[in-house]
N, C-alpha and C positions, 0 to 999 in steps of 0.2 A: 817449219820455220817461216812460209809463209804469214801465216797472221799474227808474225810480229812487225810485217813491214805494212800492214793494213788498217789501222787506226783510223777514225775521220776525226781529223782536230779541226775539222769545222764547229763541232758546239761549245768547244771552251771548258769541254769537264775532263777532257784526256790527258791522261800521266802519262810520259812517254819516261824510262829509264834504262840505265841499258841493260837487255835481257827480257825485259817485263813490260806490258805494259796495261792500261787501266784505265776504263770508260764508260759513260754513263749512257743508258739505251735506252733510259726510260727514266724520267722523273717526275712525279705529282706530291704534293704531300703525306699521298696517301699509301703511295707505291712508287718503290725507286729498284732498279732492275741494272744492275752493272755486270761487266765481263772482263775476267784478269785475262791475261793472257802471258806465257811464257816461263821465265825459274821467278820462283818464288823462294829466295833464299836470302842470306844474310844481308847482300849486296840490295836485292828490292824490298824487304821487309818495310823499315823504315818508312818508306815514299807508300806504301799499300798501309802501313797503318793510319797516316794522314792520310788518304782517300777514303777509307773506310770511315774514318772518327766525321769527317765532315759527311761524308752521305749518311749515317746514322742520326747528324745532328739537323736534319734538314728535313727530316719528315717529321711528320707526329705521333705523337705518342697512340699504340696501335694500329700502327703502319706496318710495313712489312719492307724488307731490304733482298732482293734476291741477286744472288751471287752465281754470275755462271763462268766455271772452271771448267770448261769444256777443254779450251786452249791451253792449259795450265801442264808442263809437261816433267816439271820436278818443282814437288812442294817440299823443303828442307825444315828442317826443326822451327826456326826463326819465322818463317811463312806459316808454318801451324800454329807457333805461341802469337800469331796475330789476329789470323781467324778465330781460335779460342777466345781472345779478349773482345775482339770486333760481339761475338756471340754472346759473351757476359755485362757488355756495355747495355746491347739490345734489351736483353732481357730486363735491366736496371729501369729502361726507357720503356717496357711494355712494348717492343717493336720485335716482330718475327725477324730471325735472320736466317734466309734460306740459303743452301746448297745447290743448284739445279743448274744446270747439269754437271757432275763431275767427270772429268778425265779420269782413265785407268790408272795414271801418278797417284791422282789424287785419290781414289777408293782404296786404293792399296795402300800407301800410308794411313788413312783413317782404321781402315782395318789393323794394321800392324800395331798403330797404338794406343787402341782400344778408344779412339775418342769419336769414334761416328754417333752415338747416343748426344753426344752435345747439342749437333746441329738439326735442325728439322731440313731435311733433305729431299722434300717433295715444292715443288712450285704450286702453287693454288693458280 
C-alpha cells in the first residue's frame, strides 16, 4: 500500500485516483516508460485509458511505450479491456507496447485469460 502514497507530482504527468495511480518516468519521442500503480478496475479504468491514449499519442510512430505493473495489485476485467485496446491502438500507430515488469495480479490474470500473447512483455 505504500507506493500508492508515493507518486512525485512534481513532473505534471501523474494521475493520482483513488486506488490507482499513474506516472510517466521516462519520456522522449522515442521512448516513453510509465508505472501504474494500485486496483486497476472499474472505478480506475476510465482515468488509465486517458493516460494511456495521450502517452501513445505523444511518441512516434515506431516508438515504444513500456508499462510497468510491478505495483499493480488487482487488474479486474475493465483494467484488461484497456490494456488490450492501449495494445491495439499501438500497434495501428506502429509503436511497441510493452509489459515490464508485471506483478503476480497481473501474470496471473493474463494467464487465466489466455491474453499474454497480445502483449510483448519483454522491455528492450
Amino acid at each position: 500500500m505504500d507506493d500508492l502514497r508515493r507518486p512525485d507530482l512534481t513532473g505534471g504527468r501523474t494521475v493520482v485516483v483513488p486506488g490507482a495511480w499513474f506516472d510517466v518516468v521516462e519520456h522522449e519521442p522515442s521512448r516513453c516508460q510509465v508505472v501504474i500503480a494500485g486496483e486497476i478496475d472499474i472505478a480506475t479504468a476510465s482515468a488509465l485509458r486517458g493516460f494511456l491514449r495521450t502517452r501513445l499519442h505523444e511518441v512516434t510512430e515506431g516508438a515504444e511505450v513500456v508499462v510497468d505493473l510491478a505495483r499493480v495489485h488487482l487488474l479486474a476485467a475493465a483494467g484488461l479491456r484497456v490494456l488490450l485496446g492501449a495494445a491495439a491502438v499501438a500497434r495501428t500507430r506502429q509503436v511497441a507496447f510493452r509489459l515490464h515488469p508485471l506483478s503476480p495480479a497481473v501474470g496471473t490474470i493474463l494467464d487465466l485469460t489466455g491474453t499474454r500473447d497480445e502483449f510483448d512483455l519483454d522491455a528492450r
